[in-house]
Backbone as a printed PyTorch tensor [residue, N CA C, xyz], in Angstrom:
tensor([[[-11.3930, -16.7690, -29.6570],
         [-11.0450, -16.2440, -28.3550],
         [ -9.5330, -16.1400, -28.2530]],

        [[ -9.1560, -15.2300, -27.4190],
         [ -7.7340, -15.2840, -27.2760],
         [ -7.4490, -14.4740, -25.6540]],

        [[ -6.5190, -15.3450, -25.0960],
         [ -6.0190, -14.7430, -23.6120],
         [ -5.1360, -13.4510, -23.6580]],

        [[ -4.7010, -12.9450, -22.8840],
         [ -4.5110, -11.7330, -22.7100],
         [ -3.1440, -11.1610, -23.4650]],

        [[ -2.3650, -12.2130, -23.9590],
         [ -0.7220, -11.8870, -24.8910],
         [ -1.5260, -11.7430, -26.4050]],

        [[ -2.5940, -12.2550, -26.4400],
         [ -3.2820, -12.2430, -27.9220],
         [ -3.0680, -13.6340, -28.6330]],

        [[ -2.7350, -14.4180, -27.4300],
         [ -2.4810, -16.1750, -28.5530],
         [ -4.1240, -16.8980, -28.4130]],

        [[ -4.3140, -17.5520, -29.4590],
         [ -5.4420, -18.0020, -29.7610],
         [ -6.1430, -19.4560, -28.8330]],

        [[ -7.4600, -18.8160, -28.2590],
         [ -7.6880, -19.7660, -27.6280],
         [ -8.6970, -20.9400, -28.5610]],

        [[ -8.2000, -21.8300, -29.0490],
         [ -9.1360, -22.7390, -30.2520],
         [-10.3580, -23.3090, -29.3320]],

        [[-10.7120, -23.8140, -28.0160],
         [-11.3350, -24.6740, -27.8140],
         [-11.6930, -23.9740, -26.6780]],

        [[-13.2510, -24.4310, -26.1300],
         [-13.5710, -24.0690, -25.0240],
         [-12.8370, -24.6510, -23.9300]],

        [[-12.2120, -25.6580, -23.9820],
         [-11.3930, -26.4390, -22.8840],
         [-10.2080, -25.5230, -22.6690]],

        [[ -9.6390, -25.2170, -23.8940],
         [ -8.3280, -24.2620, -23.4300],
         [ -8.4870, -23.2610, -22.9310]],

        [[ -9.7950, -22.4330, -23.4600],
         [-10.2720, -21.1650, -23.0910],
         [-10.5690, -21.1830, -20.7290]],

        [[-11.2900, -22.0230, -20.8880],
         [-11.2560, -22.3730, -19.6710],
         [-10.0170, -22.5800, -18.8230]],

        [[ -9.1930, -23.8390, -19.5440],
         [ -7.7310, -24.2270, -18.7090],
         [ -7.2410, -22.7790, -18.4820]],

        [[ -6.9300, -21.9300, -18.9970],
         [ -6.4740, -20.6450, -19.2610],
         [ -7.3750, -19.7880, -17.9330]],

        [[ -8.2830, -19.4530, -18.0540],
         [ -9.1280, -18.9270, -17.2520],
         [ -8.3540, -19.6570, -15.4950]],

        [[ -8.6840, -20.8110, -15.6010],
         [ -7.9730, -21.2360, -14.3630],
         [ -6.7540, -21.1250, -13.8480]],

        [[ -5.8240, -21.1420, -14.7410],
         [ -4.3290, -20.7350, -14.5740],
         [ -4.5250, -18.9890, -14.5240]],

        [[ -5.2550, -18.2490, -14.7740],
         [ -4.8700, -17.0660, -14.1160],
         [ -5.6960, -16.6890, -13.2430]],

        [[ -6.9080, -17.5140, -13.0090],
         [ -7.4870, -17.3370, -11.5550],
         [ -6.5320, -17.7830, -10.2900]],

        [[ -5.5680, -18.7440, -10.4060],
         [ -4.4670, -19.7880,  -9.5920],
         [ -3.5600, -18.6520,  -9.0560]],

        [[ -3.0510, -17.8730, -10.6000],
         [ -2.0660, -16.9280, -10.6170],
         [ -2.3680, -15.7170,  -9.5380]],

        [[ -3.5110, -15.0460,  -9.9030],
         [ -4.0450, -14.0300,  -9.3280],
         [ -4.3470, -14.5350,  -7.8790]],

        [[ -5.0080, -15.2010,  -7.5030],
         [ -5.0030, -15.8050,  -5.8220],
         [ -3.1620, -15.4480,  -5.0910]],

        [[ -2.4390, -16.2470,  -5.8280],
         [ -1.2900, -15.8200,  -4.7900],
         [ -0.9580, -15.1630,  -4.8330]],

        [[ -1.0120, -14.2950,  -6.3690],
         [ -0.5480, -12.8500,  -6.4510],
         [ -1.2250, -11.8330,  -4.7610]],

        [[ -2.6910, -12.0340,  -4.7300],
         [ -3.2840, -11.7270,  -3.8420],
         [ -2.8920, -11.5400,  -2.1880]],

        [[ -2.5150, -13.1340,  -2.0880],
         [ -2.2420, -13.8640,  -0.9740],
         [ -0.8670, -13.1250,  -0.4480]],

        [[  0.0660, -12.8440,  -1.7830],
         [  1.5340, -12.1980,  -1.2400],
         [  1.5580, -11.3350,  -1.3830]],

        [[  0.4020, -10.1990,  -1.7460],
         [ -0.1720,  -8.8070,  -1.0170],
         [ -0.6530,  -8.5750,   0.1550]],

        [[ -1.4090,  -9.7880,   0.8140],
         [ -2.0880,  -9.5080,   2.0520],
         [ -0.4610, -10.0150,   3.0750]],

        [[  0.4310, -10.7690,   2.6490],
         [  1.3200, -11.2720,   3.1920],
         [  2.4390,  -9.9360,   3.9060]],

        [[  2.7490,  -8.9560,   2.6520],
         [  3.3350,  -7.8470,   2.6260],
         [  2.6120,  -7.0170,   3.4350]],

        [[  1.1080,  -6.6110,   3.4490],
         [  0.0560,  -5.8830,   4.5440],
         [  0.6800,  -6.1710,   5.3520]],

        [[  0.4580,  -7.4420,   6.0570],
         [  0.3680,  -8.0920,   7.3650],
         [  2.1000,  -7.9330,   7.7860]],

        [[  2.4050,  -7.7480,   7.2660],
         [  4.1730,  -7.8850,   7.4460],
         [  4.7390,  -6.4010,   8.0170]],

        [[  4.0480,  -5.7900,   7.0960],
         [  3.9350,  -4.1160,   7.5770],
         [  3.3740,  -3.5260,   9.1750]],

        [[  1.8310,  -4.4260,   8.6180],
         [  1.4190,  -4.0350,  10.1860],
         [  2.4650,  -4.5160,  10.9440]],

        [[  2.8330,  -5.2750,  11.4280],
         [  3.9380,  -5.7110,  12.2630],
         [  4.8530,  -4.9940,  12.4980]],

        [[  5.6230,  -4.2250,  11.4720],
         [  6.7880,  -4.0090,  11.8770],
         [  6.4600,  -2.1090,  11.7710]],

        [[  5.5190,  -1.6980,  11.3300],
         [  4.9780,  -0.4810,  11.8650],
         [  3.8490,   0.0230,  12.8870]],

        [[  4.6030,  -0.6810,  14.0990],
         [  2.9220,  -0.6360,  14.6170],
         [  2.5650,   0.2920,  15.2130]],

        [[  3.3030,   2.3280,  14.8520],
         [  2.9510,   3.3090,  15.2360],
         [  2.9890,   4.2270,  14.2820]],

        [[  2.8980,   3.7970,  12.7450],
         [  3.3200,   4.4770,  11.8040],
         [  1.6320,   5.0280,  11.2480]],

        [[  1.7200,   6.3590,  11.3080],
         [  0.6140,   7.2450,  10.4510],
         [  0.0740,   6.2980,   9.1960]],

        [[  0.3800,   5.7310,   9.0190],
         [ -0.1510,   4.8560,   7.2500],
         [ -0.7460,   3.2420,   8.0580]],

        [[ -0.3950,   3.3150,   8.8540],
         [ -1.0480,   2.2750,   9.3910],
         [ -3.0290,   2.0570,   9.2560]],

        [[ -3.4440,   2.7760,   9.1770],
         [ -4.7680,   2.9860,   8.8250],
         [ -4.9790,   2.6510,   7.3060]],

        [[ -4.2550,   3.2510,   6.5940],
         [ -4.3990,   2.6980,   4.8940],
         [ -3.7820,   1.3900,   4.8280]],

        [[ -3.0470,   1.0120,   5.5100],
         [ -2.1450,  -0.4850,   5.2840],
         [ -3.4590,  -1.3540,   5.8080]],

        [[ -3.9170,  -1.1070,   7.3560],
         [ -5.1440,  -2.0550,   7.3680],
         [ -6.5040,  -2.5440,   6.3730]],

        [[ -6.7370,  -1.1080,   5.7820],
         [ -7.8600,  -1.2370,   4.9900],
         [ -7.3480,  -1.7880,   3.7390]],

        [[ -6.2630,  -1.9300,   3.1530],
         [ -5.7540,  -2.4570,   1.7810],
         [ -5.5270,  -3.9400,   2.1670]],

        [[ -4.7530,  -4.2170,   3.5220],
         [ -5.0950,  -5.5890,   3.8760],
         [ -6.8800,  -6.0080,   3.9320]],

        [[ -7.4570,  -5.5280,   4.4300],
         [ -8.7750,  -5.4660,   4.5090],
         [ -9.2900,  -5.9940,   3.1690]],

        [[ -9.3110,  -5.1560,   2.3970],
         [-10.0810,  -5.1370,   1.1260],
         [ -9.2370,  -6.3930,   0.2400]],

        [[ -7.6470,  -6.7140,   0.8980],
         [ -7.2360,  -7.7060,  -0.0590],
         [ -7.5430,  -9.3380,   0.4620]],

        [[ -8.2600,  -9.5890,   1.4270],
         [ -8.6710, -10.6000,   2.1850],
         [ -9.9970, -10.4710,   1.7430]],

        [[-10.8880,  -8.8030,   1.4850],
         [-12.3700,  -9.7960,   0.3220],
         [-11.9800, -10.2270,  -0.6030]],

        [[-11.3010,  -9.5690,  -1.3190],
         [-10.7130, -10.5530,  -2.4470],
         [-10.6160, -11.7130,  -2.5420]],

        [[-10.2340, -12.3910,  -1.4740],
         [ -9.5420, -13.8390,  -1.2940],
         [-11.3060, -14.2840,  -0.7390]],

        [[-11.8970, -13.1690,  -0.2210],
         [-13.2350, -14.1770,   0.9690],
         [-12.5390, -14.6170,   2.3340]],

        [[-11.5760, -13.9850,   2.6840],
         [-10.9100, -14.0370,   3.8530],
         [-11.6480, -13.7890,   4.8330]],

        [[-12.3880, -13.4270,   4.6920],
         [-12.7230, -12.2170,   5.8650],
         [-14.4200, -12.4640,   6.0830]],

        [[-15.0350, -13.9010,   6.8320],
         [-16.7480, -14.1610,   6.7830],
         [-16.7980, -13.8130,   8.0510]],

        [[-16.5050, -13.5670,   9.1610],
         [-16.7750, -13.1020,  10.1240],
         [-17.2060, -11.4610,  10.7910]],

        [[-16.3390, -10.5250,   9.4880],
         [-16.0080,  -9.6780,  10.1870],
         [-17.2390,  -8.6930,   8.8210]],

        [[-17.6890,  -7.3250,   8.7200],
         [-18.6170,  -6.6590,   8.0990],
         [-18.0980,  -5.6340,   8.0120]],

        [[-17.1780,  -4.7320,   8.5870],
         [-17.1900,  -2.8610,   8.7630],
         [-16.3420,  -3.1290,   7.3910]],

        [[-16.5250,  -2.0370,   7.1490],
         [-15.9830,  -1.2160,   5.7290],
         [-14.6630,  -1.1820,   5.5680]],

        [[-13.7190,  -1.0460,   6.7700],
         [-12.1400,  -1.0990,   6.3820],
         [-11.3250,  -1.9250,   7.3170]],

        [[-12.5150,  -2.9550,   8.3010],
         [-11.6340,  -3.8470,   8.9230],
         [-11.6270,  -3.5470,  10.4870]],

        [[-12.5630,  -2.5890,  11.0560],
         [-12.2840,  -2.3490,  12.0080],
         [-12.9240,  -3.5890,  13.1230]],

        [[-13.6760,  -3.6150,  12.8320],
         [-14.3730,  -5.0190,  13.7290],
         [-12.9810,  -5.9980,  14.0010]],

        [[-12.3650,  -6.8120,  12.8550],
         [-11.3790,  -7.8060,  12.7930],
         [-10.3980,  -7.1280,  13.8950]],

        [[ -9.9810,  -5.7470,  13.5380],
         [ -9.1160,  -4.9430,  14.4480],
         [ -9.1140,  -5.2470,  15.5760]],

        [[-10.4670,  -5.1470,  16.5380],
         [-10.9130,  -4.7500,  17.4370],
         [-10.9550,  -6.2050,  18.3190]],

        [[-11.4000,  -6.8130,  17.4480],
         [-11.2330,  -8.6840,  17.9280],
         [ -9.8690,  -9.2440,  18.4180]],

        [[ -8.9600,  -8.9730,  17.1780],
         [ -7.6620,  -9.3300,  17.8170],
         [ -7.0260,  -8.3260,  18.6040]]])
């Protein structure tokens, strides 16, 4: 096995440790995408792209499982709540 630079993973333990360190990685990577969304909405809150900025926040909070309350397709329910 080998992780994604091509270095060799010898053991199922490393193969795993590995797996976890870029599941860790990818979460905040995530987290400081929905951070940047949310930062946007804010400071555009009449801007035409505002509709794609919600749904990319949207879709980056399933990612995370952010989002157990809410069901519509690009976030409008959550919208509508707050």
């Amino acid at each position: 096995m080998a992780d994604e630079d091509g270095e060799a993973l010898h053991t199922v333990a490393e193969a795993l440790q590995r797996a976890e360190e870029l599941c860790a990685e990818a979460e905040t990577r995530l987290q400081t995408a929905r951070d940047i969304y949310r930062q946007l909405l804010e400071r555009l809150p009449e801007s035409h792209d505002r509709g794609q900025i919600a749904r990319r926040a949207w879709e980056t909070d399933g990612r995370l499982q952010a989002r157990p309350l809410y069901f519509s397709e690009a976030g409008q329910d959550r919208f509508l709540d707050e």
